[in-house]
N, C-alpha and C positions, 0 to 999 in steps of 0.2 A: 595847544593840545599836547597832553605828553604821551613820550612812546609807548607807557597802555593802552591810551585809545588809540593810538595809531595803530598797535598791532589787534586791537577789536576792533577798527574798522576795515583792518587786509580779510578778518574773517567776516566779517559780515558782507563785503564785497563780495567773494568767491562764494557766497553761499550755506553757509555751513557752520554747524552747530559748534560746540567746545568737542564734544568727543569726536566728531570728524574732522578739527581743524588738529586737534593734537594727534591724530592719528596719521593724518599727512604729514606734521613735522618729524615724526618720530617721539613724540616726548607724551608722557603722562598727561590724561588731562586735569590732572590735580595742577602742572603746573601752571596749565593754559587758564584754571580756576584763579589762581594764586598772581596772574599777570594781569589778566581784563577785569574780571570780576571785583566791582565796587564791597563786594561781601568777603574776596580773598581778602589775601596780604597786601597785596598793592605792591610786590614785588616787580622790580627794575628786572627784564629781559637780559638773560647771562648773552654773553658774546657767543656761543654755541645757538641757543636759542634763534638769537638771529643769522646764523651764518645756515639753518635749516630752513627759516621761513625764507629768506631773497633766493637760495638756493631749490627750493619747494615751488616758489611762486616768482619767475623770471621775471614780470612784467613789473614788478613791484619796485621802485626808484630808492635805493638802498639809502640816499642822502636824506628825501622823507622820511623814511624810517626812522634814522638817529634822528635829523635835526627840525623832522618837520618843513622844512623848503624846500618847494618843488611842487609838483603834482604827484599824484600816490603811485600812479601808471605811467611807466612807459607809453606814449604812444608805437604802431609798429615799428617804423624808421631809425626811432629813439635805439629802442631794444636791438635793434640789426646793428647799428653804429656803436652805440654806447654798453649795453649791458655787459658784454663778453668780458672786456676791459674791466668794469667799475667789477662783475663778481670775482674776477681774478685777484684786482687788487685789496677789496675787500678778504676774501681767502686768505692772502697773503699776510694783513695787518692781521687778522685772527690766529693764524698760526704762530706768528712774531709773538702777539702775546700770549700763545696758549706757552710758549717755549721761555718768556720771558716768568709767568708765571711757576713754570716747573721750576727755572735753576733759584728763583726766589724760594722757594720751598724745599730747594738741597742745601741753598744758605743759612734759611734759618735751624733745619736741623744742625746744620756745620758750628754753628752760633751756642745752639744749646749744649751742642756735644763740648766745646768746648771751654763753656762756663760751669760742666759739669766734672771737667776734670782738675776746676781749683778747687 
């Protein structure tokens, strides 16, 4: 299964249409069209995308998400022991790259500016 139907089957778990699943993550649901929707683009879930759904929906087993292994849910036990932990570290890898992405994109300006001054 890939993580489009994973993330069309978190929402169809919880109930809930495109425009009230995109309304919980925060995001457009043009993009929630563009991720599940066999008629979207078939677009891959940005690292944002997923750091509002695990963060939206706790119970959701974040290793499922990416890799598909596991169960989709926490059981309660799981979520008391495990979640705190795995959404922290999970946060932590998304900001690493949201920061890793920025100085890549001060570099390549640095690159262009610098092949603009020969």
């Amino acid at each position: 299964m890939t993580i489009n139907k994973r993330v069309a089957e978190v929402m169809i778990t919880f109930g809930l249409n495109k425009n009230q699943f995109a309304k919980r993550l925060g995001v457009h649901p043009t993009v929630v069209h563009n991720i599940i929707d066999e008629k979207g683009r078939g677009n891959k879930p940005s690292f944002d995308f997923i750091l509002k759904l695990l963060s939206s929906f706790d119970t959701i087993n974040g290793d499922w998400l990416l890799t598909g292994r596991g169960n989709m849910l926490f059981d309660q036990k799981e979520t008391q022991e495990v979640a705190e932990p795995l959404v922290a570290y999970d946060k932590t890898v998304l900001e690493m790259i949201r920061d890793l992405s920025a100085e890549n994109a001060l570099l390549k300006k640095e690159i262009k500016d610098i092949a603009g001054e020969k």
